[in-house]
Structures are given as C-alpha cells and as structure tokens.
C-alpha positions as a printed Julia matrix, in Angstrom:
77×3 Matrix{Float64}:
 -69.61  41.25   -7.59
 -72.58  41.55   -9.29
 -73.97  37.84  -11.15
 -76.91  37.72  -13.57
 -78.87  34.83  -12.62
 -81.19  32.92  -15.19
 -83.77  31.88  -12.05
 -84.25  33.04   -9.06
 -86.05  31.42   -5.86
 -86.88  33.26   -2.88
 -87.38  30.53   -0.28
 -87.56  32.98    2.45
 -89.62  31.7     5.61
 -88.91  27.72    4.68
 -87.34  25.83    6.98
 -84.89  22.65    6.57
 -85.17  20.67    4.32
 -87.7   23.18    1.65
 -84.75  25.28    0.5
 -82.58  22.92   -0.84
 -85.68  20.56   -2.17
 -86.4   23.27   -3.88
 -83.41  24.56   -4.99
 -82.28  21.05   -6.82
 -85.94  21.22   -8.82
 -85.22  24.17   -9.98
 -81.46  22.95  -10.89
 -83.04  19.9   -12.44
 -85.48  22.23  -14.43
 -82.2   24.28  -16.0
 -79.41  24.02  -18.78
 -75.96  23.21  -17.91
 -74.1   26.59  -17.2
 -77.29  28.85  -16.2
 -77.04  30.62  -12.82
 -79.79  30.18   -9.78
 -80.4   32.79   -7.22
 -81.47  31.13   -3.76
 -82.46  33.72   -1.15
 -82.93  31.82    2.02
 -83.84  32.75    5.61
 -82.82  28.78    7.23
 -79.58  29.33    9.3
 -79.24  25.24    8.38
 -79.2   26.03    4.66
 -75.56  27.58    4.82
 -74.53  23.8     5.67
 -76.96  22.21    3.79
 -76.12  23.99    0.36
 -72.81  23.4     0.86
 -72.93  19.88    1.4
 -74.8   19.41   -1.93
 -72.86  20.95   -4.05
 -69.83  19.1    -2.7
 -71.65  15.65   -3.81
 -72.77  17.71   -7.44
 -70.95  19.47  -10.62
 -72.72  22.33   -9.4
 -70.94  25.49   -7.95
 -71.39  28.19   -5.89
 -70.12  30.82   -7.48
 -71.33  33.51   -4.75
 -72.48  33.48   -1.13
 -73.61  36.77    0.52
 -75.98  36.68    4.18
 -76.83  39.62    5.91
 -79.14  40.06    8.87
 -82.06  38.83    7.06
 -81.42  36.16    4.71
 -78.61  34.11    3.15
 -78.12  34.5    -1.09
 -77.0   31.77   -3.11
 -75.77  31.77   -6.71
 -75.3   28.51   -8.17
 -73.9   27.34  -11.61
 -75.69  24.45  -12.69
 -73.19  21.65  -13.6
C-alpha cells in the first residue's frame, strides 16, 4: 500500500513523549486532509499514537514496524 505523504518526520532515537509532541506540531502546522509520515523507534509510541488519534479527527490510515522502527501515516482531520 503505498501513501504519498505531504510531511514527513523521522523521530527516530526520541523517546516518550518527543514523538508524539512532535508529531501533533507538525499536524497543527498542516491543512485538513494532508498526510504525515512518522517514523519512530519508541516501542511506547505504538500506544501513544493510538491513543491520540482516538481523542482527534485525525486517522491513521497506515501502520507498518519492522525490526527497526515503527511508520505512521496520519490524515490530518
């Protein structure tokens, strides 16, 4: 599945709670509809990314981790 994202972030290295601080100002920086790429190496960001966008209009529209990070593309609501 293969999504073109407006921005993308790579917060690898950052620990809890960097990623998604950063994440939101770069969601607060954006139009309604355009996509952001988070790549994140934080185990704790799977949770914490998903609790946020429970509580938002944003969506994830993909998830992907592999052995070295987790990716993260979110439509801004």
């Amino acid at each position: 599945m293969e999504i073109n994202a407006d921005i993308e972030i790579d917060l690898s290295g950052q620990q809890c709670p960097m990623p998604l601080l950063k994440a939101k100002l770069a969601l607060n920086s954006m139009d309604s509809t355009q996509v952001l790429k988070v790549v994140a190496t934080d185990p704790g960001s799977e949770k914490d990314f998903q609790l946020f966008i429970n509580q938002t209009d944003h969506q994830i529209l993909n998830f992907q981790k592999d052995e070295r990070a987790y990716f993260y593309w979110i439509k801004k609501g």
